[in-house]
C-alpha positions as CSV (number, residue, x, y, z in Angstrom):
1,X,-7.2,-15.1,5.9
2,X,-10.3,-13.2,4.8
3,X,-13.1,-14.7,5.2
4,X,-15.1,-15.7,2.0
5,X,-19.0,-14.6,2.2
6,X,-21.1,-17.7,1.7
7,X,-23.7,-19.0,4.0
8,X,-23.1,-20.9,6.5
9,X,-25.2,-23.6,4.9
10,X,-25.1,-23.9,0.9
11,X,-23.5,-21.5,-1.4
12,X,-25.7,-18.6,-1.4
13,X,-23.8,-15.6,-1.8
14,X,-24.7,-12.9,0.2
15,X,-25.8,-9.4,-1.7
16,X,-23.4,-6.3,-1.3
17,X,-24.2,-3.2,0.5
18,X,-26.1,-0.6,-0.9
19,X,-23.2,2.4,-0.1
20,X,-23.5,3.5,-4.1
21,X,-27.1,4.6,-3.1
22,X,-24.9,7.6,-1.1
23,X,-22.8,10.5,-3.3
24,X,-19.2,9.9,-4.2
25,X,-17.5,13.0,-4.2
26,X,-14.0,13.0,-6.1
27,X,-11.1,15.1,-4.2
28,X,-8.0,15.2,-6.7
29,X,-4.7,16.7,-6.2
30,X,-0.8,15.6,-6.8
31,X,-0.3,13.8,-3.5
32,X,-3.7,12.1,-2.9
33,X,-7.2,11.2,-5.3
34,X,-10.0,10.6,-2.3
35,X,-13.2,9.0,-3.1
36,X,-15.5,9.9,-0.5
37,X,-19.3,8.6,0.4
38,X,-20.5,12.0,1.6
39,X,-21.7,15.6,1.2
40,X,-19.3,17.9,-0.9
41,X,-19.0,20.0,2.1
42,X,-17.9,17.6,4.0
43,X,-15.2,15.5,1.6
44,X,-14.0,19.4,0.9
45,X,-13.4,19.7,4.8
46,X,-11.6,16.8,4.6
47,X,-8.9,17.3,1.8
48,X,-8.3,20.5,2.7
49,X,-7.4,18.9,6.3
50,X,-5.6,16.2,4.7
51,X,-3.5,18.3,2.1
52,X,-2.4,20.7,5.6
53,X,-1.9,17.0,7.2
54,X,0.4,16.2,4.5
55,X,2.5,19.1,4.1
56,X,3.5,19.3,7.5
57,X,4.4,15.4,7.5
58,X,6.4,15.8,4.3
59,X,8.4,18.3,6.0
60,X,9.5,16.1,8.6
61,X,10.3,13.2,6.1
62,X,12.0,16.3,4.2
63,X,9.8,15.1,1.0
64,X,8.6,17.5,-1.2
65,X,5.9,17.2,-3.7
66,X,6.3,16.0,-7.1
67,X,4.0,15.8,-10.1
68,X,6.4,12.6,-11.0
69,X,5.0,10.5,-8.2
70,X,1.8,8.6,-8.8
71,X,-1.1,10.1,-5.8
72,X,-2.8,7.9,-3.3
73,X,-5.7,6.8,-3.8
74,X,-8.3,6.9,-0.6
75,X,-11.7,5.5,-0.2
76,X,-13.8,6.9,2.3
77,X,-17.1,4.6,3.3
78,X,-19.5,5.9,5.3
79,X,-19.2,3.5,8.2
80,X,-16.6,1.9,10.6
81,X,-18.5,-1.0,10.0
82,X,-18.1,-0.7,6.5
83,X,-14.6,-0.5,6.2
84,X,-14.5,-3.5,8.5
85,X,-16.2,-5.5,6.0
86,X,-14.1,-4.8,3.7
87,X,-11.4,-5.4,5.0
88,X,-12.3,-8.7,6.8
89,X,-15.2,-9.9,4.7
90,X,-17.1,-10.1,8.3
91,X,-19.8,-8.1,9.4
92,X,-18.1,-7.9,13.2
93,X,-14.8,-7.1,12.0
94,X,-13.3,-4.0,14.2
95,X,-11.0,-2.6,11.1
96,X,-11.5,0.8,11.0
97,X,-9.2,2.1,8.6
98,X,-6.3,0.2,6.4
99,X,-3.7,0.3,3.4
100,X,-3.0,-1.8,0.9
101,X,-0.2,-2.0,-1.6
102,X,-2.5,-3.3,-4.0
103,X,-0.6,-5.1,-7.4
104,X,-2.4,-2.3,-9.5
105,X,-1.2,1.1,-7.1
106,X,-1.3,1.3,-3.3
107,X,-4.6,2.7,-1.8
108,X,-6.2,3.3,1.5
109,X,-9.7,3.1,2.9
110,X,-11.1,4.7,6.3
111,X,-14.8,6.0,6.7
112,X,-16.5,9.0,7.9
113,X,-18.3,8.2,10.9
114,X,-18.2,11.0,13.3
115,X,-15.4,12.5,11.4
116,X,-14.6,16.3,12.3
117,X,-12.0,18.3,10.5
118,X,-8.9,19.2,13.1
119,X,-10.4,17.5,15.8
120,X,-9.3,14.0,17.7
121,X,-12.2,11.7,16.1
122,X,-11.4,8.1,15.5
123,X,-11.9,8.0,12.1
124,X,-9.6,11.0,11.4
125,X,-7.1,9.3,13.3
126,X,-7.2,6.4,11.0
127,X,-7.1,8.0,8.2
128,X,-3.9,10.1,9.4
129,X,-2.3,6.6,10.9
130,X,-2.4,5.1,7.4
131,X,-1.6,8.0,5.1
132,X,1.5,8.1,7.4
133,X,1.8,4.4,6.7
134,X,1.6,5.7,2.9
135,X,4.3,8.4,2.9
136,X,6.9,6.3,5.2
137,X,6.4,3.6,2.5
138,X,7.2,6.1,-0.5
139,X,10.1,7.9,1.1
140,X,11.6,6.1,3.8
141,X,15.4,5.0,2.9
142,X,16.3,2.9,5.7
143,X,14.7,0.1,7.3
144,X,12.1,0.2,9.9
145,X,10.9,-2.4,12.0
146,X,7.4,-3.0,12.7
147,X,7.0,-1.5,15.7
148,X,8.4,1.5,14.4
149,X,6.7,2.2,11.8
150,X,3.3,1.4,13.4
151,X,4.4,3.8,16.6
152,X,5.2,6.4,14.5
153,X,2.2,6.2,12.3
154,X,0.6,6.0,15.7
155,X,2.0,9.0,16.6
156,X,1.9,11.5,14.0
157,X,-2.3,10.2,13.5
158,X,-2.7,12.4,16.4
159,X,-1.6,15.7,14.8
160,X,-3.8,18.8,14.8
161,X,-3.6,22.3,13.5
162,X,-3.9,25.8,15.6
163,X,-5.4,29.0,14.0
164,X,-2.3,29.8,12.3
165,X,-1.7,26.2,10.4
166,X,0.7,25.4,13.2
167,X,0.8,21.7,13.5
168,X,1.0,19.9,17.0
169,X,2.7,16.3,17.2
170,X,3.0,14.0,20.6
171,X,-0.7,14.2,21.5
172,X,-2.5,11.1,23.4
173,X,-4.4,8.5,21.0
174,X,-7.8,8.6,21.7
175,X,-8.2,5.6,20.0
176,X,-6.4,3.7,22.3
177,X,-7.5,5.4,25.6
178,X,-9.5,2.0,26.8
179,X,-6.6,-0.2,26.1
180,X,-3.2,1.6,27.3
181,X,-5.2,1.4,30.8
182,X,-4.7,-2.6,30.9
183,X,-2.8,-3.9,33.4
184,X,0.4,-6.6,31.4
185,X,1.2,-4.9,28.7
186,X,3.1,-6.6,25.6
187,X,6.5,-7.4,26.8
188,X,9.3,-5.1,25.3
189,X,11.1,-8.3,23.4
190,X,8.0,-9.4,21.8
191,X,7.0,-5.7,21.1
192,X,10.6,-5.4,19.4
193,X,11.1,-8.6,17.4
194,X,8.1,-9.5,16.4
195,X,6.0,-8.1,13.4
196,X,2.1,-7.5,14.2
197,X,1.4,-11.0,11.8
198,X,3.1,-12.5,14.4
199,X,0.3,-10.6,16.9
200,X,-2.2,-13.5,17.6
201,X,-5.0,-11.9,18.6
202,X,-7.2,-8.6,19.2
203,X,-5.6,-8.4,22.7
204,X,-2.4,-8.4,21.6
205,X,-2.7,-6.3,18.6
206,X,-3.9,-3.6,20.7
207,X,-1.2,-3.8,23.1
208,X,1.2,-3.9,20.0
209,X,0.0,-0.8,18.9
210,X,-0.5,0.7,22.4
211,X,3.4,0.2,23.4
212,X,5.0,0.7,19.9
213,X,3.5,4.4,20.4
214,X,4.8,4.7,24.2
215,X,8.4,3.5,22.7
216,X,8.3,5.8,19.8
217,X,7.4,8.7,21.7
218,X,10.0,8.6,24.4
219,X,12.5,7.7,21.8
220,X,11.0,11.3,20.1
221,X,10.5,13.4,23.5
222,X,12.7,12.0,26.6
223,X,16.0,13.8,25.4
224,X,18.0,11.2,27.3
225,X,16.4,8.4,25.2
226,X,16.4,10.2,21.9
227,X,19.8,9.5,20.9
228,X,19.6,6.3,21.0
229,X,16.9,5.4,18.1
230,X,19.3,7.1,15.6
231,X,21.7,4.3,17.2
232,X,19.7,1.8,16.7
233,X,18.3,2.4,13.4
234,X,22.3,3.2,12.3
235,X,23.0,-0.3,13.5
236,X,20.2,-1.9,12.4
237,X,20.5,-0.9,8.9
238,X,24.5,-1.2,8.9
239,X,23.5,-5.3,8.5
240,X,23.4,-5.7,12.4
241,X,21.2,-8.3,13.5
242,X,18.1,-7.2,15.4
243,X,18.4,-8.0,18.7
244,X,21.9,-7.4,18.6
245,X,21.1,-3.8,17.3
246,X,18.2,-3.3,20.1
247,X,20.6,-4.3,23.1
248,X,23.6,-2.2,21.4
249,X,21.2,0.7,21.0
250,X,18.9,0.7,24.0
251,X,20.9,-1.9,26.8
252,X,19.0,-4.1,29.2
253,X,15.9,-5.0,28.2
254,X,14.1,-5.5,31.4
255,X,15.9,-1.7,31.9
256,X,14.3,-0.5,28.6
257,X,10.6,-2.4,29.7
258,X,11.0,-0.3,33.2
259,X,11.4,2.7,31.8
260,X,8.8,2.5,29.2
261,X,6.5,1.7,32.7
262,X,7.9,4.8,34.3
263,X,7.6,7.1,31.1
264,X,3.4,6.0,30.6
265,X,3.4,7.7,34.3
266,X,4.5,11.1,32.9
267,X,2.4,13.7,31.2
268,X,2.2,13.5,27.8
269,X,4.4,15.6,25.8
270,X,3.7,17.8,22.4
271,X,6.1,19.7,20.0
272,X,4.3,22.0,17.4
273,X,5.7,22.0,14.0
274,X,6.2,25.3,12.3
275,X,5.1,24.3,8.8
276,X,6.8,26.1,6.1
277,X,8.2,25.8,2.2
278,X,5.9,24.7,-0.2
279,X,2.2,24.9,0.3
280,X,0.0,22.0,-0.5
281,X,-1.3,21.6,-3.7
282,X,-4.5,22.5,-5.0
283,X,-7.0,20.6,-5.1
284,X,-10.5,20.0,-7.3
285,X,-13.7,18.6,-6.2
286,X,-16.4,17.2,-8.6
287,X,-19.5,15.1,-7.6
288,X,-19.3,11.6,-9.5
289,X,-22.2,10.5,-11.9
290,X,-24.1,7.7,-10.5
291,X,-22.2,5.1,-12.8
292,X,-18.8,6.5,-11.9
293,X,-20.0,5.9,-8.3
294,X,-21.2,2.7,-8.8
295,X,-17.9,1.6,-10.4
296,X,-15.6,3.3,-7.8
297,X,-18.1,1.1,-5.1
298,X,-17.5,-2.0,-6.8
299,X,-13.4,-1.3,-7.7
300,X,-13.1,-0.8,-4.1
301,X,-15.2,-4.0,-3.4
302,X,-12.7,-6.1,-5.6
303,X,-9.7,-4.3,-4.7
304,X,-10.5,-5.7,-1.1
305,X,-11.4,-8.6,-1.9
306,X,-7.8,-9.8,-3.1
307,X,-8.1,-13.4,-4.1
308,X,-11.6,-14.2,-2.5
309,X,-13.1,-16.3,-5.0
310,X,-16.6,-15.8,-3.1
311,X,-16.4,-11.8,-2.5
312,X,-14.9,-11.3,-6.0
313,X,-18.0,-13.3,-7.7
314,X,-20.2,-11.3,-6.4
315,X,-18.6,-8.5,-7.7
316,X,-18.5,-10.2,-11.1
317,X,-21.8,-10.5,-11.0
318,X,-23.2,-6.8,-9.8
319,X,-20.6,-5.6,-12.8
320,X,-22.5,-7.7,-14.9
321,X,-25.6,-6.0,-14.3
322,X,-24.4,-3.1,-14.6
323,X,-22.8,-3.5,-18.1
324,X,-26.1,-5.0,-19.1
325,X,-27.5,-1.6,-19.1
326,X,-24.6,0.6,-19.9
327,X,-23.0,-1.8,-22.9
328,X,-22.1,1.5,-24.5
329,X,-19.6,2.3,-21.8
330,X,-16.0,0.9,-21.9
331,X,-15.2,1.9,-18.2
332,X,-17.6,-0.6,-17.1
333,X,-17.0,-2.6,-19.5
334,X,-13.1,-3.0,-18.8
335,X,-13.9,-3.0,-14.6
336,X,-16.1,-6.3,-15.7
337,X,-13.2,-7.7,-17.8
338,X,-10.5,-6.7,-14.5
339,X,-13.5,-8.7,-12.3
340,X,-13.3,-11.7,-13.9
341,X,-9.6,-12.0,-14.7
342,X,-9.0,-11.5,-10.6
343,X,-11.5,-14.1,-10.3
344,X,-9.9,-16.1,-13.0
345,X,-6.5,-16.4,-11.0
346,X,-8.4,-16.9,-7.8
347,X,-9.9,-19.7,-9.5
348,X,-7.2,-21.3,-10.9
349,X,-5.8,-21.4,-7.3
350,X,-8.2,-23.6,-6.0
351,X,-8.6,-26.0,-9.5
352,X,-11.5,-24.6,-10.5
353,X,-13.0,-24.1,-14.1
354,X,-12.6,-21.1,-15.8
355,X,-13.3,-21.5,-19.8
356,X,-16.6,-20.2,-19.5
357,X,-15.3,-17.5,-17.6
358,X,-12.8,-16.6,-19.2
359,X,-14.4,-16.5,-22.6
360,X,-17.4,-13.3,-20.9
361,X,-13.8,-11.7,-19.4
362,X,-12.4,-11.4,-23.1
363,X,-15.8,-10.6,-24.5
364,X,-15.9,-7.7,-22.2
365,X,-12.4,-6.3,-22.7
366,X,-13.2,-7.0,-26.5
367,X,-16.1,-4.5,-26.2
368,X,-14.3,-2.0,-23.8
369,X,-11.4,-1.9,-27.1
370,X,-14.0,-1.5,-29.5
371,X,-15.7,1.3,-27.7
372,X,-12.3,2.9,-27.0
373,X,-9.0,1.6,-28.8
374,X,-7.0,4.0,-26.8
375,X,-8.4,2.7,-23.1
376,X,-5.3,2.9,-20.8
377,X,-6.6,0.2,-18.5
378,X,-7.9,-2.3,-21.1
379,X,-4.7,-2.4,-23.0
380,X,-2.6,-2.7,-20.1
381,X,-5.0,-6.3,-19.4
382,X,-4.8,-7.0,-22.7
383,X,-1.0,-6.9,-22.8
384,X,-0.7,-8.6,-18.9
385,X,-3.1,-11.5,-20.6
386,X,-1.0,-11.9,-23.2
387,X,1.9,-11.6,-21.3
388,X,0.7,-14.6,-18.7
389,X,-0.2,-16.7,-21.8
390,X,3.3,-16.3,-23.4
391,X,4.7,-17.2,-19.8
392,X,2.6,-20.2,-19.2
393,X,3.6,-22.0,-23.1
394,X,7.0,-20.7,-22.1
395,X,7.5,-19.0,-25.4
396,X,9.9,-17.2,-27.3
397,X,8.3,-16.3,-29.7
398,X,9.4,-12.5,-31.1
399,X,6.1,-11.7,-33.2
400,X,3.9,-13.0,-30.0
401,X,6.0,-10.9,-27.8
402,X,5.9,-7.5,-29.6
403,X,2.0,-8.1,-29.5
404,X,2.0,-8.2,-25.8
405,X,4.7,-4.6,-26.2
406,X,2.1,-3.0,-28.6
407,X,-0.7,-3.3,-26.1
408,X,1.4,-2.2,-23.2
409,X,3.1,0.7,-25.7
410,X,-0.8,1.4,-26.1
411,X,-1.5,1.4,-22.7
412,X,1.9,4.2,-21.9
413,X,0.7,6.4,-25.0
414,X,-2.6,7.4,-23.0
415,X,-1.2,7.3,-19.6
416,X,2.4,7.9,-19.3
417,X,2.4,7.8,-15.2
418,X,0.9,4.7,-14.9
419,X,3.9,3.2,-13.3
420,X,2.2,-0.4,-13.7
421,X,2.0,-0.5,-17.3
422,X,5.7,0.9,-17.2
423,X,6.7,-2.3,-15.1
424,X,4.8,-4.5,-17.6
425,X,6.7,-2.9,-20.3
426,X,10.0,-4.0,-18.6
427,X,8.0,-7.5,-17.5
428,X,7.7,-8.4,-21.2
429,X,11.5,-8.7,-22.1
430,X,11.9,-10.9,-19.0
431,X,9.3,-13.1,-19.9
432,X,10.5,-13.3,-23.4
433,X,14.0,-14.3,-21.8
434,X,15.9,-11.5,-23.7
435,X,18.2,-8.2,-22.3
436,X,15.9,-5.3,-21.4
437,X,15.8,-2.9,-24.1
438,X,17.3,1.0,-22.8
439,X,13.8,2.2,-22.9
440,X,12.4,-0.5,-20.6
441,X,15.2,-0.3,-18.3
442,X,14.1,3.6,-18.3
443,X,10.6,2.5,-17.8
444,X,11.4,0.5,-14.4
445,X,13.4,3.1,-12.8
446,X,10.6,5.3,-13.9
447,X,8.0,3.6,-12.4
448,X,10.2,2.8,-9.3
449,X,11.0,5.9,-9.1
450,X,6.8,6.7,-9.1
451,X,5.8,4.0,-6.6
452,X,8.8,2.8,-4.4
453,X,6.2,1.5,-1.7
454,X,4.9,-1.6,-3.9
455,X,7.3,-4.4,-3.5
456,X,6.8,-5.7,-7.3
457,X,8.0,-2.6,-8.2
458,X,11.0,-2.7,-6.2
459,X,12.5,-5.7,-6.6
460,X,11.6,-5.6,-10.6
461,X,14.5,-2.3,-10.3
462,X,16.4,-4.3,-8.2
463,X,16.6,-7.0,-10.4
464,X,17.4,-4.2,-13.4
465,X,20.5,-2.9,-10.9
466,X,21.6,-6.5,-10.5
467,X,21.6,-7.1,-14.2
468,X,23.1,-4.2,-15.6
469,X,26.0,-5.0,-12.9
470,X,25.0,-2.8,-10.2
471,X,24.5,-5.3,-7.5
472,X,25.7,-3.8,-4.0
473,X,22.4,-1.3,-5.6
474,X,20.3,-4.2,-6.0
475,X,20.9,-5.2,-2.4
476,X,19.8,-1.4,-1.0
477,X,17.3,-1.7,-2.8
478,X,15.5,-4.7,-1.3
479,X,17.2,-4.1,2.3
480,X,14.7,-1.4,3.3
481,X,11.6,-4.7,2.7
482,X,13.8,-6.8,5.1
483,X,11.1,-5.0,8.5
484,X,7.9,-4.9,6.5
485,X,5.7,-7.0,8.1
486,X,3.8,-7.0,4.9
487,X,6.7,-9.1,3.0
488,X,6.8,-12.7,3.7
489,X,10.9,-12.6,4.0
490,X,11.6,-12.2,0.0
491,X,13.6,-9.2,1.1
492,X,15.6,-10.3,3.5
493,X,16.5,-13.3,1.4
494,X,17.3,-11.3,-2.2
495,X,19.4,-8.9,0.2
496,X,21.1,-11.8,1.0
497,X,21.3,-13.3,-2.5
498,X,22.8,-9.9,-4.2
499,X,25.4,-9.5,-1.1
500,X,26.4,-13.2,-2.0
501,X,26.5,-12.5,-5.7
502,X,28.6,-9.3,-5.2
503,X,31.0,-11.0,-3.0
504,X,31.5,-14.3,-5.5
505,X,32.4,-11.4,-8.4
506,X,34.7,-9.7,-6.2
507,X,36.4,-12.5,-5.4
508,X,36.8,-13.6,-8.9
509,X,37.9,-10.0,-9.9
510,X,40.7,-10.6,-7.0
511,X,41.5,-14.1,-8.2
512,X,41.2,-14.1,-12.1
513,X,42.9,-17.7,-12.3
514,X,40.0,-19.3,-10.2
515,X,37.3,-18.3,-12.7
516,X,39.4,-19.3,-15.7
């Protein structure tokens, strides 16, 4: 739970860091959009590192680039510390570096501190560990456990590039150099069968992270070991339970624990990776205008601050000031409305009153309208506002519905990959209770298609599969959430519910008389 940042004592609010007082520099290209708290020279270094970084991990996925999926956004801050904060909400966190499938398009933070380009810094590391995290998310098409997808993450943050663009994979994690020297490791059961929410504390989260790399790189480099994660992940995602998979795959487990021992004895392997195909995509650099920074600063801020009602009022507030003196701009102006509506729903969650609140959130997306009637972003609130009204009266009302469509139709004519507003589109005709038009069933698959990674997204196409009598797609669909330690079980559970619903229809397709 993040913690909210009030004093101690009293409700004083405590004031936000001054990182807008550094240069944002914007990095843009069709894999990745970074927004970086730096030099130009240095953000430059960095994307160009990145983009290598990413062509060489798309060729072991075997993903190639496409101008049809929706780029990662990255936020650089200048500090570990920093990124800490926002993650945590505390000062003394020890977050480095994180990602977050965010309800309005995943995105990643790391910072820059002691950052070198190709070399095995910390903060590079971190970066690389969660734009791994990224990539799996959007192209994976099995299902991973945690460990897995953490150890490989783990192991591919490591990579670095010889003179000829050569990658080299397998290298030791400086990060965790302190920690893999601790005597009682996590045992191998707990490491395999439980997800790192499950990790209780620091101690254990580092020796999560510290064996799920040992496992993953033996399972990559000891040839006699190899074979069997292909097993295992068959297995696993043929619908075999997980233990059951692990002991089918792998054998004893106290045999497996053993061997993982023996194998953090050995020298520590590399493979270089001769990257080829397409090259990585362009990219444009372009240093932000102080308001554009100051925005990006305080998106970030309430981004990260999720349902905080504390962190996202002071947010609120700092947006306030600055639309004060920039009334004329409907960028700040619609990032003030966004502010209060997130802090509207926190709100509401803790039976707090919002009228007044939510009267300055409409006045500002009134004025962001006014000052631009074609903002993507303000009519995609306007319709989701709307929408959640509709919802709430539980109405059916045709004429209100098509208002909340016009908006979102708005919203698609000035930014056709937005796959958000492309789910909302497909969201209204569910929350009006009536069959999904062609075109909105286009615009989920669309936007599934753009973002697979966000779970929203996924089981909104699921739910489309399962509806237009594609159910036993439905159920892959939402199999691949059933490991993701970010998913509180919904996808093990709809998995479940589709299998069930396919089997009931083909038993009544076997036995017509039973469902006369």
């Amino acid at each position: 739970m993040k913690k909210m940042l009030f004093a101690a004592c009293g409700i004083a609010l405590l004031a936000l860091p001054a990182t807008v007082s550094a240069r944002w520099i914007e990095a843009k290209n069709a894999a990745f959009t970074v927004y970086g708290a730096g030099n130009e020279a240095l953000i430059s270094a960095l994307s160009d590192d990145l983009s290598r970084y990413d062509a060489a991990l798309r060729q072991e996925l075997g993903a190639s680039y496409s101008n049809d999926k929706a780029p990662l956004t990255i936020y650089l801050v200048g500090t570990r510390k920093e990124a800490g904060r926002l993650a945590s909400g505390s000062n003394s966190s020890n977050i480095a570096g994180w990602y977050n499938r965010h309800s309005e398009g995943g995105f990643a933070v790391s910072n820059l501190e002691g950052w070198a380009a190709n070399a095995k810094s910390v903060s590079r590391s971190v970066l690389l560990h969660e734009y791994t995290h990224h990539l799996l998310n959007r192209y994976a098409t099995i299902a991973m456990p945690a460990w897995l997808s953490e150890g490989t993450a783990e192991l591919y943050s490591t990579m670095t590039f010889d003179a000829n663009g050569q990658a080299m994979i397998g290298q030791f994690p400086k990060i965790r150099a302190i920690s893999m020297m601790q005597k009682n490791q996590l045992p191998i059961e707990t490491l395999l069968f439980a997800s790192p929410m499950q990790i209780a504390n620091n101690v254990h989260r580092e020796q999560f992270y510290n064996r799920a790399w040992l496992l993953t790189h033996m399972l990559h480099f000891d040839a006699a070991w190899k074979p069997r994660l292909l097993q295992y992940l068959a297995a696993l995602n043929d619908d075999m339970e997980a233990r059951q998979a692990a002991a089918y795959a792998f054998g004893d487990f106290k045999a497996l624990n053993a061997a993982l021992d023996q194998y953090a004895k050995r020298p520590v392997q590399s493979r270089t990776i001769v990257v080829a195909g397409t090259a990585p995509p362009t990219t444009t650099l372009r240093v932000m205008t102080r308001v554009e920074a100051q925005l990006t600063h305080l998106r970030l801020e309430r981004k990260a601050a999720g349902r905080d009602a504390g962190r996202l009022a002071v947010v609120q507030g700092e947006l306030a000031t600055l639309a004060h003196g920039h009334g004329d701009d409907a960028d700040v102006q619609y990032e003030l409305a966004q502010a209060g509506s997130d802090l509207i729903n926190a709100r509401k969650s803790r039976g707090e009153g919002i009228d007044v609140l939510r009267a300055q959130m409409q006045d500002a997306l009134d004025k962001s309208l006014a000052l631009r009637a074609d903002h993507a972003d303000a009519n995609l609130l306007q319709g989701q506002l709307l929408m959640d009204q509709l919802r709430h009266q539980g109405s059916t009302d045709a004429y209100a519905w098509q208002r909340v469509r016009a908006a979102i139709q708005k919203s698609i004519a000035a930014n056709g990959n937005n796959p958000m507003a492309l789910k909302a589109y497909y969201d209204s005709y569910i929350g009006e209770r009536r069959p999904a038009s062609q075109n909105a069933v286009s615009a989920i698959a669309k936007a599934f298609d753009m973002v697979p990674e966000l779970s929203a997204v996924r089981v909104a196409y699921a739910w489309s599969l399962a509806r237009s009598g594609d159910l036993a797609g439905a159920e892959r669909a939402v199999q691949i959430m059933a490991f993701d330690p970010q998913d509180s079980g919904s996808g093990r559970m709809l998995a479940v519910q589709f299998a069930g619903m396919r089997k009931l229809r083909a038993s009544a397709e076997a036995n017509p008389a039973m469902g006369s």
